[in-house]
TIFI-336941 format. One record per residue (C-alpha): residue number from 1; residue in three letters; x, y, z. Coordinates in nm, 4 decimals. Layout:
N
  nr rest       c1       c2       c3
 NUM  Ala        X        Y        Z
...
end
This chain:
305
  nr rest       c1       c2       c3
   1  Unk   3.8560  10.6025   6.4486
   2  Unk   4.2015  10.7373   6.5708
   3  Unk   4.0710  11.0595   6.6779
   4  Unk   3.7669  10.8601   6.8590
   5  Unk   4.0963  10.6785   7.0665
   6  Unk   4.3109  10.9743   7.0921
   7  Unk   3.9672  11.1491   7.3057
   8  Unk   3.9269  10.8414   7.4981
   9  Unk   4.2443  10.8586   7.6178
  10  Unk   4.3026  11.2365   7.6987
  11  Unk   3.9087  11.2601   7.8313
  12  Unk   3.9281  10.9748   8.0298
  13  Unk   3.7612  10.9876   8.3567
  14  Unk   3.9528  10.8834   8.6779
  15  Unk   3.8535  10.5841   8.8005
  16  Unk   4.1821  10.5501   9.0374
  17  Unk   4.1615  10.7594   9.3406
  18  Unk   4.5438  10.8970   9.2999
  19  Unk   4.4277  11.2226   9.4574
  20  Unk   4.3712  11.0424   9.8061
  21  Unk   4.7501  10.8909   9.8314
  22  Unk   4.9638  11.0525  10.1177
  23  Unk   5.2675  11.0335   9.9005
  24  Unk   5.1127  11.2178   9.6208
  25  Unk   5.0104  11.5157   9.8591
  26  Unk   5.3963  11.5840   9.9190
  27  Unk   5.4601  11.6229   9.5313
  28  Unk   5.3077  11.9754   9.5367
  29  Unk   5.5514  12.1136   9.7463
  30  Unk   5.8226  11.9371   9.6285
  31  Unk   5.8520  12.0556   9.3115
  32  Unk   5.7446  12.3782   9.4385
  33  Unk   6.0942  12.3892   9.6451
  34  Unk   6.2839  12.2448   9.3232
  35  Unk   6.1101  12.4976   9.1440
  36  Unk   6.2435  12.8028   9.3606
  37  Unk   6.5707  12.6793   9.4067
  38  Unk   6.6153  12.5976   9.0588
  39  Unk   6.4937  12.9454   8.9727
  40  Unk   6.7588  13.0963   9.1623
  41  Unk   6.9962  12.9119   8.9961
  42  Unk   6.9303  12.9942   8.6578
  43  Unk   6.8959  13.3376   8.7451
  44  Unk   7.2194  13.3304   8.9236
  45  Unk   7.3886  13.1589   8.5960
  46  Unk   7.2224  13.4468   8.3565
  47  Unk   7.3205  13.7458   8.6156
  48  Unk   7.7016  13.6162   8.5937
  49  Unk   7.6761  13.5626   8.1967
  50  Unk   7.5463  13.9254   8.1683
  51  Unk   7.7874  14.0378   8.4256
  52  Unk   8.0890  13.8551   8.2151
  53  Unk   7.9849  13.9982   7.9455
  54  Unk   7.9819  14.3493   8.0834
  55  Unk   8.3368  14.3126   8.1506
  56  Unk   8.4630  14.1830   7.8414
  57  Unk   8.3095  14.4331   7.6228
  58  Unk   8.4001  14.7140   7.8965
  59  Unk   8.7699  14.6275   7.9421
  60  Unk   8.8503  14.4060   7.6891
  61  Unk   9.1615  14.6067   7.4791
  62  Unk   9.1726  14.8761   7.6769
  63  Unk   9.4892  14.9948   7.9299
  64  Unk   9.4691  15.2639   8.2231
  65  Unk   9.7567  15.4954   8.2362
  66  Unk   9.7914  15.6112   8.5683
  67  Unk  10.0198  15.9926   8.6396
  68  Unk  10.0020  16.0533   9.0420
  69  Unk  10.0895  16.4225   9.1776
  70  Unk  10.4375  16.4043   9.2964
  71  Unk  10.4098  16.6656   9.5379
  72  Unk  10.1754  16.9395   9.6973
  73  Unk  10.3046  17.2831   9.6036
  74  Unk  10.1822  17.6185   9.3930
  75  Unk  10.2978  17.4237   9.0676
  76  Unk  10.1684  17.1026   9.1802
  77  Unk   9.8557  17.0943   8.9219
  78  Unk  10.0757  17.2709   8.6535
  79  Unk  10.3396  16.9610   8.6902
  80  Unk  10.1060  16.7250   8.6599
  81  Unk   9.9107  16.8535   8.3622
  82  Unk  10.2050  16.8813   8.1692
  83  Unk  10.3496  16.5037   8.2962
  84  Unk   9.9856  16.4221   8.1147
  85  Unk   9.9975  16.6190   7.8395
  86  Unk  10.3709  16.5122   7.8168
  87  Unk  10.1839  16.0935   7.8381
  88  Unk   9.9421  16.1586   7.5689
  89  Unk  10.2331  16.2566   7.3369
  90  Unk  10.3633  15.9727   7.3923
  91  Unk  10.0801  15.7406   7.3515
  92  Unk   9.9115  15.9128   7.0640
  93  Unk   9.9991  15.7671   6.7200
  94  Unk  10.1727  15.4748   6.8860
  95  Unk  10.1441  15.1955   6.6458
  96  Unk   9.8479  14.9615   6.7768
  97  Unk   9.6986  15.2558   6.9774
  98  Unk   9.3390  15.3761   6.8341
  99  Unk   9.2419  15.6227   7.0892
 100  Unk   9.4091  15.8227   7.4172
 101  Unk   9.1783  15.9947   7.6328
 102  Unk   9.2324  16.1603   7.9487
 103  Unk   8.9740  16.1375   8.2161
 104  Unk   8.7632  16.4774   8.3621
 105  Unk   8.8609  16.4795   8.7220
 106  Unk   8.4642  16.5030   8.7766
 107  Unk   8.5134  16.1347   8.6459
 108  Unk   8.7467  16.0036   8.8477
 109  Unk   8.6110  16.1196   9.1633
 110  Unk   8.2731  15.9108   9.0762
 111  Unk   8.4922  15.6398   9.0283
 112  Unk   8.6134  15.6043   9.3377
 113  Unk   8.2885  15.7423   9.5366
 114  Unk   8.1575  15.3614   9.5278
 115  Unk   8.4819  15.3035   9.7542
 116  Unk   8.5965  15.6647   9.9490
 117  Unk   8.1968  15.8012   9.9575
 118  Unk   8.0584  16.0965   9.8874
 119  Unk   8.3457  16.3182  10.0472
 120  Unk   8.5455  16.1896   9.7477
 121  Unk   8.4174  16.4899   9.5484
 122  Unk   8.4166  16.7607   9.8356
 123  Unk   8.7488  16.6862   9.9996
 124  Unk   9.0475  16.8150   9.8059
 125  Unk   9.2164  16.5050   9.7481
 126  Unk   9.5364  16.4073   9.5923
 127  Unk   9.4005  16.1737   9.2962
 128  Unk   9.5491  16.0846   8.9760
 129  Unk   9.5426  16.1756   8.6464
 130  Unk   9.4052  15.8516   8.4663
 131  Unk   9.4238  15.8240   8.0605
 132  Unk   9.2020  15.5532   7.8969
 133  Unk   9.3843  15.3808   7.6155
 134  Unk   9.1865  15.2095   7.3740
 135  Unk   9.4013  14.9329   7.1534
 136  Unk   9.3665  14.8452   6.7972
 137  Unk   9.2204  14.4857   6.7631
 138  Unk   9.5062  14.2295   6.7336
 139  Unk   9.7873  14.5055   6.8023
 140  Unk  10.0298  14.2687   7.0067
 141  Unk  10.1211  14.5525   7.1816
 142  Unk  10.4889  14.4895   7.3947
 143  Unk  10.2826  14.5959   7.7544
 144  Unk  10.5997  14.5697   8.0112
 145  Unk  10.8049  14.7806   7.7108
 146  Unk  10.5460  14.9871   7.6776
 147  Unk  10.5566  15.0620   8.0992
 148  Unk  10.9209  15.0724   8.1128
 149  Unk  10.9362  15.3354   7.8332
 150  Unk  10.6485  15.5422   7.9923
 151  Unk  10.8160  15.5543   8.3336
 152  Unk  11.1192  15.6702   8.1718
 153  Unk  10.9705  15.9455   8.0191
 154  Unk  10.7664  16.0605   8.3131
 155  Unk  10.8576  15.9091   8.7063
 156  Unk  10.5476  15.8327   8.8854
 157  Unk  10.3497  15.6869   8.6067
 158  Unk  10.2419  15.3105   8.5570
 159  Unk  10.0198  15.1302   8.3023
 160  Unk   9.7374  14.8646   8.4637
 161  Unk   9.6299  14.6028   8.1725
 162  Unk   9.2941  14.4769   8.2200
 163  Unk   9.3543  14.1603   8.0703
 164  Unk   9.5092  13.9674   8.3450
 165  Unk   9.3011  14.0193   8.6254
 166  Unk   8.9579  14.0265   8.3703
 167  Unk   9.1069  13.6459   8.2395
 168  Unk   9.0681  13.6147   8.6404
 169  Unk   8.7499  13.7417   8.6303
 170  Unk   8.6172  13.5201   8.3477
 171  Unk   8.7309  13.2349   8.4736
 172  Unk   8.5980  13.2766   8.7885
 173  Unk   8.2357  13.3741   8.7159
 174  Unk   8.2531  13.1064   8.4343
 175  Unk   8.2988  12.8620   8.7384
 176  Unk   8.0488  12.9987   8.9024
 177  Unk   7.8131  12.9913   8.6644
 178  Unk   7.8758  12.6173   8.5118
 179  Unk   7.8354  12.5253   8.9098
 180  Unk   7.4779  12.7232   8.8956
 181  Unk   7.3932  12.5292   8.5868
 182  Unk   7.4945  12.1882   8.7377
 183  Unk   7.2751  12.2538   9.0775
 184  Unk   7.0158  12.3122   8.8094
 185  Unk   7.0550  11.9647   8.6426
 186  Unk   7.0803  11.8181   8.9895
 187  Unk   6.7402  11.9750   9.1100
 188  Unk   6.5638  11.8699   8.7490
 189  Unk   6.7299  11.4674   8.8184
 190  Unk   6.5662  11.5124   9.1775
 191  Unk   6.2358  11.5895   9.0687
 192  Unk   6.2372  11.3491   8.8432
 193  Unk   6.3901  11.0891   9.1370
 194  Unk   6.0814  11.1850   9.3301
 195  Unk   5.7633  11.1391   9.0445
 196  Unk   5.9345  10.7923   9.0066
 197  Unk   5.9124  10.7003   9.3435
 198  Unk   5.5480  10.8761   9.3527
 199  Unk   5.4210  10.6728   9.0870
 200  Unk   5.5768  10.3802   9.1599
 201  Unk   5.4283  10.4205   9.5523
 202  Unk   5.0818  10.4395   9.3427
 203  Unk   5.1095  10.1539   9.1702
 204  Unk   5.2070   9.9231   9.4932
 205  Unk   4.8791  10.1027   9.6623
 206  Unk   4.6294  10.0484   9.3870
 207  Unk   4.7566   9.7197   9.2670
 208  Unk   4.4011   9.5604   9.3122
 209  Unk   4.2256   9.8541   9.1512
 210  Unk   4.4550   9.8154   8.8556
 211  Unk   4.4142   9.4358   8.8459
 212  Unk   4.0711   9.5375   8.7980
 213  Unk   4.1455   9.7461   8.4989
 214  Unk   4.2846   9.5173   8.3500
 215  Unk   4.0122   9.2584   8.3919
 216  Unk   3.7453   9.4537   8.2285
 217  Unk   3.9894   9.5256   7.9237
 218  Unk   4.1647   9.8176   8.0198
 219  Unk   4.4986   9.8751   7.8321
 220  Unk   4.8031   9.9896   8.0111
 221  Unk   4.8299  10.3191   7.8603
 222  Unk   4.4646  10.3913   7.9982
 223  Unk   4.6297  10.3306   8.3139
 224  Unk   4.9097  10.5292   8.2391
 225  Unk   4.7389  10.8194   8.0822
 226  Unk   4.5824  10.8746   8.4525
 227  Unk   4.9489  10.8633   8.6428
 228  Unk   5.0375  11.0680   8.3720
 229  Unk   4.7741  11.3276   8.4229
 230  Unk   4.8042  11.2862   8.7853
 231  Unk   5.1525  11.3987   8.7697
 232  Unk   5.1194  11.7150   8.5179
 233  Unk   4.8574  11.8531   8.7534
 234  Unk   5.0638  11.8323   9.0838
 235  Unk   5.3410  11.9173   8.9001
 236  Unk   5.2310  12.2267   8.6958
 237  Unk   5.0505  12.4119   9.0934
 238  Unk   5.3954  12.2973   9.2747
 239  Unk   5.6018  12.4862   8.9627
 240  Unk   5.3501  12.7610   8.9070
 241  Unk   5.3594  12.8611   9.3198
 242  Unk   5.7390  12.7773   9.3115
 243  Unk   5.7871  13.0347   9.0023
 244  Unk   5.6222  13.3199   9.1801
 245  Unk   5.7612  13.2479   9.4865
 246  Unk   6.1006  13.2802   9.3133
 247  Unk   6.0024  13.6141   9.1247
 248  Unk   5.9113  13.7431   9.4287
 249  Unk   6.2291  13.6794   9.5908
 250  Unk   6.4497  13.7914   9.2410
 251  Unk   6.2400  14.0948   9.2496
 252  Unk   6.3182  14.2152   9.6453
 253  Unk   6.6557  14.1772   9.5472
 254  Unk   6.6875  14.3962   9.2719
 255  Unk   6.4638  14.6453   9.4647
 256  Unk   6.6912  14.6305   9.7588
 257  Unk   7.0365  14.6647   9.5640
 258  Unk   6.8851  14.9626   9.3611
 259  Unk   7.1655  15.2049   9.3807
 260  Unk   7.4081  14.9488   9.5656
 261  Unk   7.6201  14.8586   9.2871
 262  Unk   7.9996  14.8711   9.3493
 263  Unk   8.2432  14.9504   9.1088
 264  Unk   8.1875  14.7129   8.7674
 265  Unk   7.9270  14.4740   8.9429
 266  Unk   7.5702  14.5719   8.8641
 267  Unk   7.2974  14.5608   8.9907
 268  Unk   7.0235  14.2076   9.0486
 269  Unk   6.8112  14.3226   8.7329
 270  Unk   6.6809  14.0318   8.4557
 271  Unk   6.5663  14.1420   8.1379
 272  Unk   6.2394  14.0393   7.9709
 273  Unk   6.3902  13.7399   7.7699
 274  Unk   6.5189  13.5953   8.1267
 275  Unk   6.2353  13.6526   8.2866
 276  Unk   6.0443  13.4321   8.0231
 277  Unk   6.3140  13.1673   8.0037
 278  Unk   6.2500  13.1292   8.4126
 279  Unk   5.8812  13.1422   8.2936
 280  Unk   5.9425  12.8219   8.0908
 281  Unk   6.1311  12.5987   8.3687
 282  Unk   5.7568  12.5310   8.5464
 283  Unk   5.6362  12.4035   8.2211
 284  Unk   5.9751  12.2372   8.1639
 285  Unk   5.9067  12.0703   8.4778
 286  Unk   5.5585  11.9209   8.4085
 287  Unk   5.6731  11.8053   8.0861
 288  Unk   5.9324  11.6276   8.2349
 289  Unk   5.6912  11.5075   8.5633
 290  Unk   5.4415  11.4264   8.2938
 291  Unk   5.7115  11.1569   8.0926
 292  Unk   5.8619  11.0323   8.3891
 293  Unk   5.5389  10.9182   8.5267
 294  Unk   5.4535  10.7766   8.1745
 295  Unk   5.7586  10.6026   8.1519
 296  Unk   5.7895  10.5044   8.4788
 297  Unk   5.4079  10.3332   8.5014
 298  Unk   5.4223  10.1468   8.1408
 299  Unk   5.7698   9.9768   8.2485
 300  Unk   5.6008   9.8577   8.5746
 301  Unk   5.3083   9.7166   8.3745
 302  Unk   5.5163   9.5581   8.1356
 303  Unk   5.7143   9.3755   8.4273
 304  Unk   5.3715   9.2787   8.5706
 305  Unk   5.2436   9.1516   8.2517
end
């Protein structure tokens, strides 16, 4: 007997003409907007998490020790590889040091090709001698003692510690990305702002046809199985065309900063797992279109009633 309902419900034919009002033809591309924009923002939100991450695992415990050439002569390039060898001495076996390694000059010039171009590698320029210092976990390494003791042992040398400016960072794609998220949540309350005032512009339009309905013993949730099912269909085409639109437009990106990266920012890419969790936000929104009509049509009845 309950499945006999539960058919009658979900096979139900249409017997209001929803499909005719002007306001519902709108909902399409509605959510199809919401849909893009809210794609983009999600996107955006996962790029900076995966970029924040990069950083943190790239720089997190680490210092640069940075030698430059203190002048152009003969023994220039001799000086300066015995001021480094003279720096890893000093660093290596250092209590809350793990590792001290001294960048190729190959590696360097890549480094700053992003920034000088290609010329960075032909061009004999003066560059420095950088030394990657990796520190133990938890070391509570004294950094300004640590500088002042280096640039007494060798002039010209300085120490850069990531972890101010990538606390900077952090905080500043974190900001970016809650803001991302919150446009999100705004765009998802807006959709759902416009199926209420869809439905509710159906109801006022087929009040007579509903009156009807309920004359020959229809029971509201008849009625609102059809808003209902109105709403999941013009939701789920506006969020389907919205998603590819939006894939379409994430993918151009990435395949127009191929090879553009700068520095530590990467390039537009999504892996598979994003790319299916912007594959869920169409269905997200027809679930929510679908509930919001629901709810929205059995409250009106119930004030009718």
């Amino acid at each position: 007997m309950k499945g006999s309902r539960f058919r009658k419900l979900f096979l139900a034919g249409r017997d209001l003409p929803l499909g005719r009002d002007a306001s519902s033809r709108f909902l399409v591309w509605i959510i199809g907007f919401m849909v893009i924009l809210g794609s983009l923002s999600l996107a955006s939100a996962m790029l900076l998490s995966d970029v924040g991450q990069g950083w943190r695992d790239e720089l997190a415990g680490k210092l640069t020790v940075q030698i430059m050439p203190e002048a152009d002569g003969e023994d220039a390039a001799t000086t300066l590889d015995l001021r480094v060898r003279m720096a890893e001495q000093f660093l290596v076996g250092r209590p809350g040091i793990a590792r001290v390694e001294t960048l190729a000059d190959s590696r360097i010039a890549m480094l700053l090709e992003p920034w000088l171009g290609p010329q960075s590698r032909e061009d004999a320029l003066p560059m420095p001698k950088l030394i990657d210092v990796q520190l133990e976990p938890g070391s509570g390494i004294d950094i300004p003692d640590l500088t002042r003791r280096l640039a007494e042992l060798i002039p010209g040398s300085a120490i850069d510690d990531h972890g101010v400016w990538l606390t900077r960072l952090l905080t500043l794609t974190g900001a970016v990305e809650t803001t991302a998220l919150s446009i999100l949540g705004l765009i998802l309350l807006a959709a759902t702002a416009t199926v209420v005032f869809t439905t509710r512009a159906g109801l006022a339009i087929h009040d007579k046809e509903i009156e009807l309905l309920h004359l020959v013993g229809a029971e509201d949730h008849y009625i609102a199985h059809q808003f209902q099912a109105h709403a999941l269909t013009l939701s789920f085409k506006g969020g389907i065309a919205g998603s590819l639109v939006a894939a379409v437009a994430l993918t151009a990106l990435g395949f127009i900063g191929q090879g553009s990266a700068i520095g530590m920012i990467p390039p537009i890419t999504l892996s598979v797992s994003q790319w299916l969790v912007l594959a869920l936000l169409p269905l997200a929104t027809s679930l929510i279109a679908t509930l919001t009509a629901r709810l929205t049509v059995m409250r009106s009845l119930a004030r009718m009633s």
